[in-house]
N, C-alpha and C positions, 0 to 999 in steps of 0.2 A: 504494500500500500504506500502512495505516494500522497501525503498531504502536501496542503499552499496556505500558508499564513499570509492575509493580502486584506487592501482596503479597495471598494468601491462607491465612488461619491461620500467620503465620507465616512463610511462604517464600515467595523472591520469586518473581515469575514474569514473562513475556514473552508477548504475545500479542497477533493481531492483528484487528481491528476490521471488518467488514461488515454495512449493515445494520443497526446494533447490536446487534450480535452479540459479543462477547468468547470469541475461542476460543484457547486458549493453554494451555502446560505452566508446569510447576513446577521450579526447580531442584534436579535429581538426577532428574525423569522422562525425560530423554532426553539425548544431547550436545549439544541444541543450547542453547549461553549464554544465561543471561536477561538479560545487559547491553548494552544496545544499544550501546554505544561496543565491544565487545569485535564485535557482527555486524558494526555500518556498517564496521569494516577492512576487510571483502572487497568492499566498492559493494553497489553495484546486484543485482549477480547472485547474490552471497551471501543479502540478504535476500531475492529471490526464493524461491531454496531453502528460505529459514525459514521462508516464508508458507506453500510447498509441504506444508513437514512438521507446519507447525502445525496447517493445515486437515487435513490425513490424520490424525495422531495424535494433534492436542488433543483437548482438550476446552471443553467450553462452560462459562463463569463467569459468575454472575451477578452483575451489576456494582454492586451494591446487598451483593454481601456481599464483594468488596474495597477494597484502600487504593492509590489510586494513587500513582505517583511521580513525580517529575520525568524525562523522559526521559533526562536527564544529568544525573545527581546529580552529579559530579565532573569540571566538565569543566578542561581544561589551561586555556584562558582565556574568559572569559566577556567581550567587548567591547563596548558600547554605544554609541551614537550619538544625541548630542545637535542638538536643531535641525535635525534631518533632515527636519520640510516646512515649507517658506514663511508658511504660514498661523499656525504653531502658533510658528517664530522672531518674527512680527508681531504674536503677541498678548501673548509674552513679555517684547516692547519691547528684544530682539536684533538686529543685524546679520545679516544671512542668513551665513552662513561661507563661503567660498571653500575650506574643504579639513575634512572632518568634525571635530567637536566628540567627541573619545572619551573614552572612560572607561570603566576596568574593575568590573567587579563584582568580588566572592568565592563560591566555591559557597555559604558559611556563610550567606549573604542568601537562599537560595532553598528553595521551598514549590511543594505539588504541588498539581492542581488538586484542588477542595475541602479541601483544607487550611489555618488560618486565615493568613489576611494578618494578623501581628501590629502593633497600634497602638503606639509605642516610650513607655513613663512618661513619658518626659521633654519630651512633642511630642505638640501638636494640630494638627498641620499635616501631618497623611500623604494624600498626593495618588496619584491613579490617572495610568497611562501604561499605554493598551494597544499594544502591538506584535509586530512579525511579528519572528520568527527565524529566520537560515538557520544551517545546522550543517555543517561542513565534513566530508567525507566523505576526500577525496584532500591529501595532504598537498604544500605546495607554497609556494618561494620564488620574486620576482619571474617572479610571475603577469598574463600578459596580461589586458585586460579580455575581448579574444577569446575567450579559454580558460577566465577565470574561473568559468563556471557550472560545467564540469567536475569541480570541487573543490568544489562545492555538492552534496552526496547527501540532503539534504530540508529539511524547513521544522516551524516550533511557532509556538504563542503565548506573550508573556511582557506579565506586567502588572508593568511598573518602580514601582514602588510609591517615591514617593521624601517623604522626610522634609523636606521643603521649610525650614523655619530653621534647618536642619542643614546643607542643600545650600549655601544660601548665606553661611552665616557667614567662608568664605573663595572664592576665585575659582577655586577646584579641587572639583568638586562631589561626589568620591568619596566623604566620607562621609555624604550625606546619602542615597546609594543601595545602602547596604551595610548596613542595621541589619538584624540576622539576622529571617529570617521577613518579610520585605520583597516578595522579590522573587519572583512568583508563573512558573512556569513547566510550560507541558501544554497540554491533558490528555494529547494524544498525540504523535507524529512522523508525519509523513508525507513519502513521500518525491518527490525531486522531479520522476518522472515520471507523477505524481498531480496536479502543477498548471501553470500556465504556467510558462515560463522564467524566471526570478530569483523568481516568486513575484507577478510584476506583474498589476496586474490586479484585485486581490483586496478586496472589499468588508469595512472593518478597524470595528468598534463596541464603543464599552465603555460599559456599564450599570452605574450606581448603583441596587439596589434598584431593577432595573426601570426608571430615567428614563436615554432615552438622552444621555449626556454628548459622548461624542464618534461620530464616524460619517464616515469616509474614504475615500481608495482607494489602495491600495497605491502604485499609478502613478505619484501626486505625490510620491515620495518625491524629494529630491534628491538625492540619492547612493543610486542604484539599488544591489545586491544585488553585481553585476558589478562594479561601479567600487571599492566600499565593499573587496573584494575583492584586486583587482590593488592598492591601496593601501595599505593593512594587509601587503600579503606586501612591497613594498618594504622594509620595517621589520623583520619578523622570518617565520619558518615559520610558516604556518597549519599545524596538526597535524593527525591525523585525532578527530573530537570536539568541537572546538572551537566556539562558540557565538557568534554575532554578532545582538547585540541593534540592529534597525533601525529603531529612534527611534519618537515619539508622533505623531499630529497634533494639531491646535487641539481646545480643549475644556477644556482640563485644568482642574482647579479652583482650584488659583492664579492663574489670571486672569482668574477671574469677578468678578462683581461682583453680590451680594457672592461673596466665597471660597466653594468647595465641596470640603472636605476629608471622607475617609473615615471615618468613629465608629463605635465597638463595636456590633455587632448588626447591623449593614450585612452585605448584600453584593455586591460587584462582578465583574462579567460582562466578559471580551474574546470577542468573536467576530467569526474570521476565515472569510471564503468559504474552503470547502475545508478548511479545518483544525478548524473546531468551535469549543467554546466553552471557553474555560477559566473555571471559577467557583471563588471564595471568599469564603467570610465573612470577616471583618474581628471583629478580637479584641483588648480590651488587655491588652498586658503586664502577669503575673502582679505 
């Protein structure tokens, strides 16, 4: 099942994708919630129901006359993972990590698909990171990696947009991954019995204007989806919502030669097997 968290004249709405097809309600057309963190509470078998009543009672939007959103505009925590493939820690001129490289986002960083990737005044240095995201459905402390995907209820794309002489002006790189309008997240959810298990598998590309920059596969991640998982719930509750950013591969444009940063009028493309494409232009700050 592929949900659309999106606004039409106005009001939001929820609906789900076949086809390209967008059929979906409006909030205050029916009981059922337009906010997917309010559905994914019940699993699996809830959005089932939704899809059920969407296709019986929606209606069809054309997707050219709304604004889509982030499928979690608000989530409890938004996690990231640095260095998570080999190739992409080797061009970085990093150590591979023995135990993930994290770091949180803020919702305030995040943008929907086609909406603009903002370039920050202060920085010509804004770099692409296409990546897969799993979104925690089941809420759970020290979590087996056994059991782990259980607490996985679907997957997005997110393009970590990161401000690169920001990232590194100190050895904690959170604020160079948080400048609002950074961080791109969509188009849609889909959920996880849509795709292989953890997500693995899945052919990962991010496009400049069209030139492929990077081009992966899920598989190499090193710290699969399940591990990334039972790890993190050591430390604290995964909630239900909650948003795990699982890293870039090789490509990025800091460590081309020369440099390949993103500039106004640009646009860049992530497209994941199975999940679609997330697209945005690239804008500067007013």
């Amino acid at each position: 099942m592929q949900f659309t968290s999106f606004t039409y004249q106005g009001k939001a709405g929820i609906g789900i994708t076949e086809g390209g097809t967008l059929r979906g309600m409006l909030q205050g057309e029916s009981d059922v919630p337009v906010a997917l963190d309010q559905l994914i509470a019940g699993g699996l078998p809830a959005l089932r129901d939704v899809a059920a009543k969407l296709k019986s009672s929606g209606r069809d939007f054309d997707l050219a006359e709304i604004k889509y959103l982030a499928p979690f505009a608000n989530p409890g925590k938004i996690v990231c993972l640095g260095l998570n493939y080999r190739d992409h820690s080797a061009e970085s001129g990093f150590q591979q990590p023995t135990y993930p490289a994290l770091f949180n986002r803020f919702p305030s960083s995040l943008v929907a698909h086609e909406a603009p990737l903002v370039l920050p005044r202060v920085s010509s240095s804004f770099d692409y990171e296409g990546e897969l995201v799993a979104v925690i459905g089941k809420p759970g402390r020290h979590i087996s990696k056994d059991d782990a995907l259980d607490h996985v209820i679907g997957y997005s794309i997110f393009n970590d947009g990161s401000v690169r002489d920001y990232q590194f002006k100190t050895a904690q790189w959170a604020i160079g991954k948080n400048f609002d309008g950074t961080g791109a997240f969509g188009p849609t959810f889909v959920t996880a019995d849509a795709l292989p298990p953890g997500g693995a598998g899945l052919r990962l590309q991010t496009r400049l204007d069209g030139q492929v920059m990077q081009d992966a596969n899920t598989t190499d991640m090193v710290f699969d989806v399940a591990t990334t998982v039972a790890l993190l719930s050591e430390c604290f509750v995964l909630q239900t919502g909650d948003v795990l950013v699982m890293g870039t591969p090789s490509g990025v444009g800091v460590a081309r030669n020369p440099k390949v940063y993103m500039t106004a009028g640009q646009v860049c493309e992530v497209e994941i097997e199975g999940l679609g494409v997330l697209s945005n232009p690239v804008t500067a700050e007013a």
